[in-house]
N, C-alpha and C positions, 0 to 999 in steps of 0.2 A: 844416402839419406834413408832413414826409416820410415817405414809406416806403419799407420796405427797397427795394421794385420801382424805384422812382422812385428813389432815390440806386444804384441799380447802375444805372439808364441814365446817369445823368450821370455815373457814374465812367469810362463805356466812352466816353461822347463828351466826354470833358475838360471838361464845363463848372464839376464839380469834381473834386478829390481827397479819398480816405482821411482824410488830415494835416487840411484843414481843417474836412471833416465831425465827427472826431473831438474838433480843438479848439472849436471850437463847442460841444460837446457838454459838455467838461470844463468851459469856463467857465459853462453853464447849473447844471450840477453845484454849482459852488461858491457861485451864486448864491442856489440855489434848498434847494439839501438842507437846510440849517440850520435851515429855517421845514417841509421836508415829513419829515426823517429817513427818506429811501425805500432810500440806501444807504448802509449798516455802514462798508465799505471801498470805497474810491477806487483804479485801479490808476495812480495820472496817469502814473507813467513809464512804465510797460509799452505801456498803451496809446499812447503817445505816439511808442514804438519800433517798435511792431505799425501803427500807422497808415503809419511809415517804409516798412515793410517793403511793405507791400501794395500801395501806391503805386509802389515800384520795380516791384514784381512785375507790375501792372496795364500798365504803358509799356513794359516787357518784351516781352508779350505773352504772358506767364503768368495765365492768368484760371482761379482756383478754384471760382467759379463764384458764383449768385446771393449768397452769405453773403460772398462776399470785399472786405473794409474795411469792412464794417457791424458797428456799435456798438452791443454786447448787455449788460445784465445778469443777471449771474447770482445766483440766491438762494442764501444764506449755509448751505447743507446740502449744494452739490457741490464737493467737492474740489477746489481748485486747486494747483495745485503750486508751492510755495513762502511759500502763502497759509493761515492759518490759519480752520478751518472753525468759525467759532462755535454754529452751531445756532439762535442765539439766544435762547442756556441763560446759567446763570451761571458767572463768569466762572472760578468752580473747576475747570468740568467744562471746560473749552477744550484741547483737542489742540496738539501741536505744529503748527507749519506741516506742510500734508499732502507728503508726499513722490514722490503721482503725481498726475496729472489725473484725474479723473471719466472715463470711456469715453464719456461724451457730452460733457463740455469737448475732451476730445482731438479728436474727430469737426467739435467747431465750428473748434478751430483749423488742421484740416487744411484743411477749407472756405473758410477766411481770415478768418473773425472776429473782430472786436476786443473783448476783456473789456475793458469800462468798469468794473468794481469788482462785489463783494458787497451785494446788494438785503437789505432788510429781513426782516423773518418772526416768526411768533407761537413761544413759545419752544417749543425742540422740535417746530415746524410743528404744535402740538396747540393750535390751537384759530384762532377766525374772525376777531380783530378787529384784528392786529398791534397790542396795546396793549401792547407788549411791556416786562415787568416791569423787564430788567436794561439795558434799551436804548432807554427812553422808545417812545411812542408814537409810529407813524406817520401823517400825517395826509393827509385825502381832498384832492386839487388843486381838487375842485368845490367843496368848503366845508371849511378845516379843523378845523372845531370834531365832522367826522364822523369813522366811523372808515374804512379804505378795506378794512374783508375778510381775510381771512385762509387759509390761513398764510401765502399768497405775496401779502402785502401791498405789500410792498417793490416788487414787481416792477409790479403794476398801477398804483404811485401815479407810481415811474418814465415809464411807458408815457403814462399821462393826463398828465404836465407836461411832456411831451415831454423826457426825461434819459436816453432812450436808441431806438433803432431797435424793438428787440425784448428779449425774457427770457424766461429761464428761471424753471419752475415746477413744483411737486410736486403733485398730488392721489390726498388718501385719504380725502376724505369732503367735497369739495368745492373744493378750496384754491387750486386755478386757477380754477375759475368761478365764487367768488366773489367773489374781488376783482375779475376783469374785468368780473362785472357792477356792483357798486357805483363801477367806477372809468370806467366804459363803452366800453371795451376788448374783443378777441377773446379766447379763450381753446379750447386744446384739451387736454381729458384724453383720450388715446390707448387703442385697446385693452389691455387689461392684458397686461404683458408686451412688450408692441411696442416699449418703446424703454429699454434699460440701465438698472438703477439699481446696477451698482457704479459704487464710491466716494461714494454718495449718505447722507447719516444716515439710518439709516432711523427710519419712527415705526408703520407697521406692514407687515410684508414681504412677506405676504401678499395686499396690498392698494395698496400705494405704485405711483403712477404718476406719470411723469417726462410735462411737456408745455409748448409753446411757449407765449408770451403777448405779443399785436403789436396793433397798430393799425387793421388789414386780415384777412380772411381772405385773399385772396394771400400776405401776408407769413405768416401762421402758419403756411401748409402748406409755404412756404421753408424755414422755418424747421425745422419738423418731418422738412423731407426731410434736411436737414444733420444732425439729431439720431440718425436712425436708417435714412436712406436710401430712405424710407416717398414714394414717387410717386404721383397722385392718378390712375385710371383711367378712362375713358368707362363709365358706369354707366346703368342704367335709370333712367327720368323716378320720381322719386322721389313715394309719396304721403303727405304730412303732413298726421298728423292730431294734433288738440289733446284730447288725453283726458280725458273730464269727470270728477269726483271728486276725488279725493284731489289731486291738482295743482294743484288752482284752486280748496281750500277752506282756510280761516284763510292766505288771498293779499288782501293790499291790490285793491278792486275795479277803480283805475286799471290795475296791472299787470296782471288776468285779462284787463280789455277791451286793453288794447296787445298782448297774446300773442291773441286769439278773432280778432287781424285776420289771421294769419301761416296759418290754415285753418279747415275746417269742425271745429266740436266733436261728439264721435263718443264713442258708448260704446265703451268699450275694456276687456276683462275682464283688467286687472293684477291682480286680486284683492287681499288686504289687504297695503297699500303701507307702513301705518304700523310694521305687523312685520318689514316689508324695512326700514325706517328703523333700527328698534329692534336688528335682527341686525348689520349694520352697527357699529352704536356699540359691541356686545358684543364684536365681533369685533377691532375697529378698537385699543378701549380694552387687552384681553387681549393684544395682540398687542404693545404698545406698555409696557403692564408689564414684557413680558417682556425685552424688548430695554435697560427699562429699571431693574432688578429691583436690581443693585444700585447702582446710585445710588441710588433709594429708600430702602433701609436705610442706607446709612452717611451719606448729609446730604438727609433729609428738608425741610430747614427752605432749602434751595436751589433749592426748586420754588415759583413765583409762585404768585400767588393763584387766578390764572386755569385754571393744570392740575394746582395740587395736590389739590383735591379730586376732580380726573375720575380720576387716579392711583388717590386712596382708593378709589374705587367700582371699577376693576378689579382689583386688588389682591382683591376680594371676590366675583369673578366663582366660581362653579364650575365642573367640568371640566364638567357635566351641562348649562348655561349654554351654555356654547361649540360642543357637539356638536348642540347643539339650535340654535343659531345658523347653524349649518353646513350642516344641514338645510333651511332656510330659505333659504338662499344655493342651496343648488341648484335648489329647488323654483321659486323667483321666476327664477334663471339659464334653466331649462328653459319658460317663461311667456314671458319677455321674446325668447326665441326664438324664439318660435309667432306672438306678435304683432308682430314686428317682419320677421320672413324677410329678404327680400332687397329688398326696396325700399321698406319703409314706415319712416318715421322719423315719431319722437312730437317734438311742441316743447310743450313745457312752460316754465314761470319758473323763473328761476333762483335767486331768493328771494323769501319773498312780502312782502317790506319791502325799500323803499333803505336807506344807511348810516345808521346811528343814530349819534347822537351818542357819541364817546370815551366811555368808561367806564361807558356804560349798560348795565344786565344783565349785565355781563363777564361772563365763566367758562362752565359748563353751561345755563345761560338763554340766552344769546347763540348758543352753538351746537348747542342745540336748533330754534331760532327759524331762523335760515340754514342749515343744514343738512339740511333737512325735505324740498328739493325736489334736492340734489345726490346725497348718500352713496345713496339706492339705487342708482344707474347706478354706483359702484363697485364693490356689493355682485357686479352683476353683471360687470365687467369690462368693458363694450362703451362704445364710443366716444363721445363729447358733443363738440360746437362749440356754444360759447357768443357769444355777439353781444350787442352794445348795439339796445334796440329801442324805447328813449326816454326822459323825463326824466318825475320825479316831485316834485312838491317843490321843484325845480331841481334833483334829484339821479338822475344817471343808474341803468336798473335793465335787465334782463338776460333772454336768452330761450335756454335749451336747444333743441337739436335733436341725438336721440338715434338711432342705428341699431345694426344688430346689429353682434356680433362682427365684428371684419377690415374694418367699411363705412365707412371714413375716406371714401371716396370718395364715397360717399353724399353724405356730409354737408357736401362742396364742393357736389357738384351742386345741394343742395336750399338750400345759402346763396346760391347763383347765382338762383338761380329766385325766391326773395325780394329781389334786389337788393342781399344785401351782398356 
């Protein structure tokens, strides 16, 4: 398989072009999507025109730089212009074609990127297994009778069958590093705030983070820089440690020993982690009523099975709930900042289970279960690079490494120093 790094050298030394990377890619698409459903929409002429274009551009000696003629998808919640943004809702609620690009679409096609089509996604990015009710299920490239994660499913099962270079992803309680770790892919949720979500659906706005999803970490941080301009710095020797408790407890014991190889295990005083879990989901679920409040009432019966009930449970939150929520969000915010300063980053698992089979547990079982070891690091805002860091089952599974605020850089350096 290629990556982005390796197909922009061979773009610059002519061994290939744009046009034939890109058809390549289309006819994998055609071959493969039918059996994986990873993407919604196909753009074949677009791309087809955009590959044109970049290839002139490239022999010009117009060079946009690392993203220019690489073949990305985009998940079904950023705006494309022209393109109608489904969410992965039902088909009442679907918008016209959007009328502008996303500010991070626009940013990728200034770069020179080629939109290969709309990836998959669980409906309304609310929930983990992209078993999506109105769009059939999408399935794992390593076995497809699993499921490949959620929300940004689409985009990980893409990335694992090789159907695109890179993609785009959302996380707000884990939705980029789950699928990349069930799919055994890169993933990066971004500090909160660091890279645009206008034009984005939102599912909580308080909390929604836009991030790359590739094959490499080289490529994600390319990719990242195209998204919001975000360059990785010379940083101090990073010290990773594996924090004993809550992390690596109700964790498959294969995944604890594959993560206990990556540092030394160290008490680390996160304090109660489970209530950071639980703030999270309060917050997450409140914020996501609201945005979705009426649609709710006028076609209740338009919500799948899988996030009509998580709806009902917020829908029932109180104002006293949420303020208390909020509390917690700062209290763990001001912890993870003590313990992490400026050069220590935590690696934890990414789930404490590989992909389970389609349709097991759906709904709040499922994303309680995978989402035990992601939603706090959004509660707090600060940065995660997720990695593949082995196979279970024959199913690949996933390892966080976590630093404070602003420490993207970090979190290159200490994926360096592990060897990926």
């Amino acid at each position: 398989m290629l990556s982005i790094a390796e197909a922009g050298r061979k773009f610059r030394s002519r061994e290939l072009s744009p046009e034939t990377l890109v058809e390549m890619y289309l006819d994998r698409i055609k071959r493969d999507n039918p059996k994986l459903n990873a993407y919604y929409e196909v753009f074949w002429d677009e791309a087809r025109q955009a590959a044109a274009q970049a290839a002139k551009e490239l022999r010009s000696g117009l060079d946009r730089g690392p993203l220019h003629g690489i073949p990305i998808g985009v998940k079904d919640l950023f705006d494309v212009k022209g393109y109608r943004t489904t969410a992965g809702a039902h088909p009442g609620f679907h918008p016209p074609a959007a009328p502008e690009d996303a500010e991070v679409i626009a940013r990728l096609r200034a770069a020179g990127a080629i939109l290969l089509g709309k990836t998959a996604l669980h409906e309304w990015a609310f929930g983990v297994s992209t078993n999506n009710a109105h769009f059939g299920p999408t399935r794992n490239p390593h076995d497809p009778t699993r499921m490949v994660g959620g929300s940004s499913g689409g985009s990980g099962a893409a990335l694992a069958a090789d159907l695109c270079l890179g993609a785009l992803g959302t996380d707000t309680g884990g939705s980029i590093r789950i699928p990349s770790s069930l799919c055994g892919t890169v993933g990066i949720k971004p500090t909160l705030g660091r890279v645009s979500t206008q034009g984005v659906t939102p599912l909580s706005r308080s909390l929604d983070t836009m991030g790359p999803m590739t094959r490499s970490v080289e490529d994600a941080f390319l990719l990242l820089e195209a998204m919001c301009g975000f360059r990785p710095e010379p940083t101090p020797t990073p010290h990773i440690v594996v924090p004993e408790g809550y992390f690596l407890e109700d964790c498959d014991p294969r995944i604890v020993a594959l993560v206990s190889r990556v540092g030394a295990i160290e008490k680390v005083d996160l304090g109660d982690v489970k209530a950071v879990w639980e703030a999270n989901g309060t917050i997450l679920i409140s914020d996501a009523c609201s945005v979705h409040e009426e649609r709710l009432r006028e076609h209740p019966e338009w919500f799948g099975e899988s996030v009509g009930p998580r709806f009902k449970t917020g829908m029932g939150y109180r104002g006293v709930d949420y303020a208390r929520a909020r509390e917690v969000q700062r209290q763990w915010t001001a912890r993870l900042d003590r313990v992490l300063g400026k050069d220590t980053v935590l690696a934890v698992p990414s789930t404490p289970a590989p992909a389970t089979v389609i349709g097991d547990r759906e709904g709040p079982p499922l994303s309680r279960l995978m989402t035990r070891f992601t939603s706090p690091f959004n509660l707090a805002g600060v940065p995660v690079l997720c990695l593949p860091i082995g196979m279970v089952d024959g199913l690949p599974v996933g390892l966080q490494l976590v630093a404070g605020a602003g420490q993207e850089s970090l979190l290159k350096t200490a994926a360096t120093m592990l060897g990926s």
